[in-house]
N, C-alpha and C positions, 0 to 999 in steps of 0.2 A: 356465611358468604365466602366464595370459594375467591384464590386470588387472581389475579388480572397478572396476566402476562405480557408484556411492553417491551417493543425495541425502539431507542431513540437512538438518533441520530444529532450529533455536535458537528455542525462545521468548524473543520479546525486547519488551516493552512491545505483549504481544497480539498480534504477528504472529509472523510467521515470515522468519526470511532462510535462505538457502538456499544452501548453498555445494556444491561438485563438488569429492569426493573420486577421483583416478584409482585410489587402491591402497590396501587394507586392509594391518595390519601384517604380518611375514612370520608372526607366533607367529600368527594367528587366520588364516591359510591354512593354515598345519601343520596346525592343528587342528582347519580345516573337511575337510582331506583325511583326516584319520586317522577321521573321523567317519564319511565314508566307504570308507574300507578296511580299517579295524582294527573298528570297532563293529558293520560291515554282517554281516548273513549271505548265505548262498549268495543268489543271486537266485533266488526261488521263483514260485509263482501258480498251485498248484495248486489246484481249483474241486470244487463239489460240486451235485448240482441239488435240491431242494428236497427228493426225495423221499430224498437221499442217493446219491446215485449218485455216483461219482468222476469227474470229470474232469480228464484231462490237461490242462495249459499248450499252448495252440499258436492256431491260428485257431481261433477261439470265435465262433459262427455261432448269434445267440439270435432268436428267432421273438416277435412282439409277447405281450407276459404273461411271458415267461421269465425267468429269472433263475438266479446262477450266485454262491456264496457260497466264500468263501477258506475254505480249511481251518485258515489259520491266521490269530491275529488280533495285533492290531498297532496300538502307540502311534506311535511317530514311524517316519515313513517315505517314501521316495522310492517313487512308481508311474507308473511310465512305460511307452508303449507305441504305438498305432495304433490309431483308431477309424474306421468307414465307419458311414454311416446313406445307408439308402434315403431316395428322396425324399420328404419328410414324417414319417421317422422321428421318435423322441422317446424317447430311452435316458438315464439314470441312473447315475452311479457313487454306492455309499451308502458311507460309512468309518464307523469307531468307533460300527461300528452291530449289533446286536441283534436288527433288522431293526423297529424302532420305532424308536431312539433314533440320535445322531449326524446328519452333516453328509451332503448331496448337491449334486454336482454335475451339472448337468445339460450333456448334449449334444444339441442342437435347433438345425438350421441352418434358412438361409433368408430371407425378407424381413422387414427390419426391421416387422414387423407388432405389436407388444405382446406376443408372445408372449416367453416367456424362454429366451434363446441360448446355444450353446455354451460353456461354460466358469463360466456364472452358479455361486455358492454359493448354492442357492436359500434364498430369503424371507429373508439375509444381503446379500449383496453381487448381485444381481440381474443382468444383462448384455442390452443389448436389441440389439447388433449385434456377429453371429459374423464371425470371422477364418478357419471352415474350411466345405467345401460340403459339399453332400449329393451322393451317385455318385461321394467321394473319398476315399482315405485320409487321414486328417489323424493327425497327431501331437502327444499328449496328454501332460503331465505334472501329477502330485498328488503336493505335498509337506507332510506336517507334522511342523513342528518346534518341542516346546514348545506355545506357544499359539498358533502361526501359522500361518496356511493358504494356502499359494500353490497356482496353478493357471496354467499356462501351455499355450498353442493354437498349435500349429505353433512352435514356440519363444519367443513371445511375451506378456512375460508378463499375465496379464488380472485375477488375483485377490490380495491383500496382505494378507491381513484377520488382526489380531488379536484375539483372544476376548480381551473385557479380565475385571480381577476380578470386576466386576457387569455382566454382558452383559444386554439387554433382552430377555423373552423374552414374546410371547403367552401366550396356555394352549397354544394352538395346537403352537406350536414350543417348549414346555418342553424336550422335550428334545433341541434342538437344540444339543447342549456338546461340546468333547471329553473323552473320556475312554480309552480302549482298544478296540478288537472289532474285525469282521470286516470287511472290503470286499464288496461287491454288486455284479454286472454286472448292470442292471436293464434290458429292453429294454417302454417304456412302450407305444410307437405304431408300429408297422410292425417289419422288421428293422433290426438292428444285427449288424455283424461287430467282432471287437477279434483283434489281432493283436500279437504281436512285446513281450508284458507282462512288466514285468520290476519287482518288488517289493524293494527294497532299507531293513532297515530298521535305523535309527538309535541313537543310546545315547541317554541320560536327559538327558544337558550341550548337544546340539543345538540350533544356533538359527539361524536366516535371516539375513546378514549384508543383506541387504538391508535387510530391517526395520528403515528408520530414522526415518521420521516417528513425532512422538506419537500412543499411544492415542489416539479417541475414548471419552468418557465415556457411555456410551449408556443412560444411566440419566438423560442431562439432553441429549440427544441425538434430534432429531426426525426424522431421515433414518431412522433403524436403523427407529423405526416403521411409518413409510412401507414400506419394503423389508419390515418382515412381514407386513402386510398385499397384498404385493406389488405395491403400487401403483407403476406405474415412475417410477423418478427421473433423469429427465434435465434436463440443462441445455443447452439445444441454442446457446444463443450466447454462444461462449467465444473468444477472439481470441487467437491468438499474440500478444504484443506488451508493453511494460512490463516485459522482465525473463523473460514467463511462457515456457520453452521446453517444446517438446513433451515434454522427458524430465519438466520437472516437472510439468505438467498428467495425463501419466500417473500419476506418483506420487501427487496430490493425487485424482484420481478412485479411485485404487483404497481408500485410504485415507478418503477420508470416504463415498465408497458411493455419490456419484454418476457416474451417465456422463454424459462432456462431448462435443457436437458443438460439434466444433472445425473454424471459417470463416476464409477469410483474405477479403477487400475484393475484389470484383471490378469495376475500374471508376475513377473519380476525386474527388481531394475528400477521400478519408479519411483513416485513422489507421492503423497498423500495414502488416500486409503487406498490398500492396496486388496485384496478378495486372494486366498492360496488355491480353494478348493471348491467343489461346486456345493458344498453344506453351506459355506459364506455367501457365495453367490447366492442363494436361496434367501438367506437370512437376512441379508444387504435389500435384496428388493422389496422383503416384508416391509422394511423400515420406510421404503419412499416411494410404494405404491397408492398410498392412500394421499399423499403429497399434489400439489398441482403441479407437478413437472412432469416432463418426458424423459423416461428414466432410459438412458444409456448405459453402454458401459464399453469403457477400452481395452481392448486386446495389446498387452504391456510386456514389451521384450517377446524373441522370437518362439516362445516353448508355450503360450498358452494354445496354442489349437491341441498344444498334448496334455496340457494340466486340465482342461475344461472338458466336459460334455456339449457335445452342440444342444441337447436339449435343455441343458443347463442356462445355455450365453443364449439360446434363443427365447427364455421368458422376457427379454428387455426389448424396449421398442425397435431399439436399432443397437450395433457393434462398429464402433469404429479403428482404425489402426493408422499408426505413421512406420515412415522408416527413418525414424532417429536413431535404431537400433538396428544396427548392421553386422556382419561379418563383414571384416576388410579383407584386404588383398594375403595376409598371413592366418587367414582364416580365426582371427581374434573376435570376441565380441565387443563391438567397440558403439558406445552411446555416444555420436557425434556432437550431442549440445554438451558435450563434459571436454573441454580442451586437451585434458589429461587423458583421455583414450582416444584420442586421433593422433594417430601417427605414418609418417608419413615415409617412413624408411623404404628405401629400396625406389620408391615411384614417384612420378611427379604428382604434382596437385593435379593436370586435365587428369593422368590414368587414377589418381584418387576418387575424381568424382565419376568417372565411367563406372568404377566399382559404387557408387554410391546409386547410381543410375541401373545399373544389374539387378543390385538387390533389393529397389525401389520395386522391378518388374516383377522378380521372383513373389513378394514379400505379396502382391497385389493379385501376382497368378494362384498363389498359395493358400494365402489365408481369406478365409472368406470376411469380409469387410462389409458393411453400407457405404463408408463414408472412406475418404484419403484423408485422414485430418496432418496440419502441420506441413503442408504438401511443399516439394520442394525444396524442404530446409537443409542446407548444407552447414560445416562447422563456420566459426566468427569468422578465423581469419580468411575464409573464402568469401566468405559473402559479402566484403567490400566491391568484388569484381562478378555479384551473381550475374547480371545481365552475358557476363563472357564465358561464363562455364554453362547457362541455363540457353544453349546455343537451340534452333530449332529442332536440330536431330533426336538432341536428347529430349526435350521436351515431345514432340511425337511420339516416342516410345511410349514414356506415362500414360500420355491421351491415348493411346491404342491401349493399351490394358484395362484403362477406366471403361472405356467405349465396352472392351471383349465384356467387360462381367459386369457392365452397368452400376459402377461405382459413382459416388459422389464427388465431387471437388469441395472439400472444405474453403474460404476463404476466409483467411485466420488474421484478427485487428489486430492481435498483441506481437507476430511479427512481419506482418503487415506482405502476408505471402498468400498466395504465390502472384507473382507481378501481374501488374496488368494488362500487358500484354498473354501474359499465359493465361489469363480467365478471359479476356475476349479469345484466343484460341480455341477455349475449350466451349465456348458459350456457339461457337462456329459449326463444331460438331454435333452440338444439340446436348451435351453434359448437363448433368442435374449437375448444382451446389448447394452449399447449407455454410451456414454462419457458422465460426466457432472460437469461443476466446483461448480457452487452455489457460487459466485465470491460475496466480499462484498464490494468490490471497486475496480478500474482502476487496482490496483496491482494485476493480477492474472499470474500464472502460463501457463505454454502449455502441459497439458497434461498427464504430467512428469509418474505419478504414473499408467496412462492408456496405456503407453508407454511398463510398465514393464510387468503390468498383459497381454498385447499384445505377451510379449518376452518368460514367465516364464511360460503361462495358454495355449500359443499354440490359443490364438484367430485368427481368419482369418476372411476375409470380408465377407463370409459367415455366421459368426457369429455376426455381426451388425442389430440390429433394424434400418427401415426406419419407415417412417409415411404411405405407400403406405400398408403395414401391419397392421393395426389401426383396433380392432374392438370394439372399445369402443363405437362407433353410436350406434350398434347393442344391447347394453349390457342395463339394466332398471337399472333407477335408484333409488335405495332404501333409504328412510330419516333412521336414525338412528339415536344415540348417540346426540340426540337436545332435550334439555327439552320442 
């Protein structure tokens, strides 16, 4: 028996520490086995069509509208099997359902576009980038145990979600709970085929050993909102680094309900993993395409358009950049979050931040970007007085550059930029924005300040950047600012 891999989580003065367990005890492996071979029954999956008709278990071949109901119905259980969607399809598995009530899963590949992906618990844990295509088999597994619901895509796992005591529910989704009933093969939009299903189900005492993060409280809990209302929740700038490994950033997205685009530095000058050349870039992606994240990556310090290949920086969903890294007015390169390389000799602080505002434009006309992340940020001791340097004029500048090349506006919680009055500006002009932390270890937030400007600016999911909007391929790339 192979071992079991575990991250738990200790509350310990508000955080979390995090430790890797390689092996569960032998008794709670006995007894996840006998859970399944002593509790299971036969494996079944026999179907029925709506008008009652019988259907055998086998390749199950459903026409858009159709659907395909279990004969038998079912609390805790293993469902595993193969799914195929046509291109553009859009099928449904429904469980502990009545055919109104209970949970679905959907299946919907394709371009990270807003729409809701492969594997999502919908208007629960939502998923906006699939791990399986369309014109392939993929291989599916739905597990519930207790009050847990996992869902894994080509054996990877995408969904963790516990239904806590007081789950939040719209009117909408009242009855989105578990409780007992049938499973649905729902095929929404085009065909779906399902294959090779095998239903195995469980005793009363079952439970997920993986399940080891704390409940969310989602009665005091803003994300679970979000997600019913299906507004998508990503957080597109999440950094390896500080502790945070991919196993735990996994952990931590499926359990608080956001998805993380996860970037490592492409270029010099930064923090974490950093990528020199386009053999890392290659190698890097290997590692966290098979991952359920939306793999980015950031353009770091101003020489990566000349270290990179654009065919290179263009295998990742989207490329983001800031201008924390300038040339100043003596043509230095100066990383203005570093106190120690802002200097102010010769000019005042307004002609400092006009240079700060220059090579904001340049930086945006230059390199090709998706996204503006860290937008705005001037050094510390400016930014007691941002609202008197971040005057209209200057701020128009930005927004015209964004507008010219169809750039995103990052709105960043950790330091709670760009105001908000500049993202209703920008929300005016019709700007895409996207979430994004810039997390500098394991301890980050959820969102908190993207939450507000959500509640305060009148943002709507109309107003979200995707990667399916990207037209940075398109865009040349210009050297500049390299001796």
């Amino acid at each position: 028996m192979g071992f079991l891999l575990q991250y738990v989580a200790i509350p310990m003065q508000k955080q979390y520490i995090y430790r890797r367990i390689t092996a569960i005890t032998m008794k709670n492996a006995i007894l996840s086995l006998l859970s399944l071979l002593v509790l299971s029954c036969a494996v079944s999956g026999d179907w029925k069509t709506d008008d009652g008709k019988a259907v055998k278990n086998g390749e199950l071949a459903l026409a858009s509208g159709a659907r395909l109901t279990s004969i038998k119905e079912y609390r805790n259980f293993i469902m595993s099997g193969k799914a195929f969607t046509a291109k553009g399809a859009e099928a449904s598995l429904l469980f502990h359902t009545d055919g109104e009530s209970g949970y679905e899963v959907i299946l919907h590949n394709g371009a990270i576009d807003g729409t809701r992906k492969t594997g999502s618990l919908a208007a629960v844990r939502n998923l906006y980038r699939s791990l399986a295509e369309d014109s392939c088999w993929f291989d599916f597994q739905l597990a519930v145990r207790g009050k847990n619901i996992a869902v894994s895509i080509n054996g990877t796992d995408v969904v963790c979600y516990t239904e806590p005591d007081a789950p939040y529910r719209t009117a909408e989704y009242a009855k989105r709970l578990l409780s007992s009933g049938a499973i649905i093969l729902q095929a929404k939009e085009g065909e779906t085929k399902f294959k090779d299903i095998a239903i195995v189900e469980l005793g009363d005492d079952v439970r997920n050993e993986n399940d080891t993060l704390p409940a969310v409280d989602e009665q005091n809990d803003a994300i679970i909102r979000l997600q019913q209302r299906n507004f998508p929740v990503i957080d597109y700038h999440v950094h390896l680094k500080g502790g945070l490994t991919k196993e735990m950033a996994h952990a931590m997205s499926m359990n608080y309900g956001i998805n993380y685009g996860v970037a490592p530095n492409a270029g010099e000058g930064g923090v974490g993993r950093m990528l020199a050349d386009d053999k890392e870039v290659y190698e890097y992606y290997e590692e966290v395409k098979p991952l359920p994240f939306l793999c980015g990556v950031q353009g770091e310090g101003r020489r990566w358009t000349k270290t990179f290949s654009q065919e290179a920086l263009g295998i990742f969903d989207y490329l983001f950049t800031d201008a924390m890294t300038i040339r100043d007015h003596k043509n230095r390169n100066s990383r203005i979050y570093r106190a120690e390389e802002v200097h102010y000799d010769g000019v005042t602080k307004e002609q400092y931040m006009d240079r700060i505002v220059e090579q904001t434009v340049k930086i945006l006309t230059n390199e090709p970007a998706d996204i503006f992340a860290n937008p705005t940020y001037i050094p510390d001791d400016m930014n007691v007085d941002y609202d008197k340097y971040w005057t209209d004029e200057r701020i128009e500048k930005v927004l015209d550059v964004l507008e010219q090349h169809s750039i995103a506006l990052e709105i960043n919680p950790r330091y709670r930029i760009p105001s908000l009055k500049i993202i209703s500006m920008a929300k005016e002009r019709g700007l895409k924005f996207t979430f994004g932390t810039n997390n500098v270890d394991a301890n980050f937030g959820r969102l908190e300040y993207c939450i507000e400007a959500i509640e305060r600016c009148g943002i709507t999911a109309e107003d979200i950047w995707f990667p399916s909007m990207s037209v940075r391929r398109t865009r040349p790339v210009i050297i500049y600012n390299v001796d």
